[in-house]
C-alpha positions as CSV (number, residue, x, y, z in Angstrom):
1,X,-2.4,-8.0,8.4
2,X,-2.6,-8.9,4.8
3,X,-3.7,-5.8,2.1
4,X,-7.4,-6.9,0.9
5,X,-6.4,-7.3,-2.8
6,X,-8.7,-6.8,-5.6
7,X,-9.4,-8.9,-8.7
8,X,-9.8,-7.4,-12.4
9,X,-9.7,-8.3,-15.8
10,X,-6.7,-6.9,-18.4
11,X,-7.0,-7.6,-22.1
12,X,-3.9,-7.7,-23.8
13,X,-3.0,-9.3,-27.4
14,X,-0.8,-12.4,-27.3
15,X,2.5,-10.2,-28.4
16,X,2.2,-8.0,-25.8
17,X,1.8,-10.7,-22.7
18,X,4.4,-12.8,-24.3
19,X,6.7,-9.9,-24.0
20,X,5.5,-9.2,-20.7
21,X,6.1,-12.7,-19.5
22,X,9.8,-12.7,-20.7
23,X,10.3,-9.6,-18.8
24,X,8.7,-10.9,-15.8
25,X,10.9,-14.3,-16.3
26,X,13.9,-11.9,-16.4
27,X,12.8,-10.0,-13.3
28,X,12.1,-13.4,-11.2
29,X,8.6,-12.3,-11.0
30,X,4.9,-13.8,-12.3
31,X,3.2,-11.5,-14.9
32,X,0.8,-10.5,-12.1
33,X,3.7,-9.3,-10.1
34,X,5.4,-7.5,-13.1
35,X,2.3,-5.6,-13.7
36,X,1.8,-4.6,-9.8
37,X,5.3,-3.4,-9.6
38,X,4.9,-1.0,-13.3
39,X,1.3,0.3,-11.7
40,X,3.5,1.3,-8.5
41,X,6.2,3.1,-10.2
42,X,3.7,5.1,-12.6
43,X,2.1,6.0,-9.5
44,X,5.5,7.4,-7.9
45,X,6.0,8.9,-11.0
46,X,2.9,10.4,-11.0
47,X,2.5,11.7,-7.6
48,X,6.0,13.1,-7.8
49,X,4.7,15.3,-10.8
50,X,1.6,16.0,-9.5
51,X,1.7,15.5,-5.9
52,X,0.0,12.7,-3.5
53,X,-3.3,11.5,-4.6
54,X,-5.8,11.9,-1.8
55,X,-7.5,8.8,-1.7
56,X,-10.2,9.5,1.2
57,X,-12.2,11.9,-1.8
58,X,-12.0,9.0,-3.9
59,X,-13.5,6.9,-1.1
60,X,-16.4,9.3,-0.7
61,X,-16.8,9.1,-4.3
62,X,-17.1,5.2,-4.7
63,X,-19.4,5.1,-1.7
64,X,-22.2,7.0,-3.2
């Protein structure tokens, strides 16, 4: 079963998505796909610093 994916919106200036599509050309990814796979490492990094994240308070939080 596919992940339900969600849909915002990132503002960057033109220098710093041009550089992020050369990386992603380098990587043989899209931009979309170069960003998902930075968000995923800060969160390891993250969570390996601090510890898991508990997500099911956050989900009580956004439901209220």
């Amino acid at each position: 079963m596919k992940e339900h994916m969600r849909q915002f919106t990132l503002r960057l200036d033109d220098a710093l998505l041009q550089k992020l599509g050369y990386i992603a050309e380098y990587e043989g990814r899209t931009k979309n796909k170069e960003i998902q796979q930075l968000i995923r490492q800060h969160v390891i990094h993250f969570e390996e610093e601090h510890g898991c994240i508990d997500l099911s308070q956050q989900e009580e939080a956004d439901s209220t």
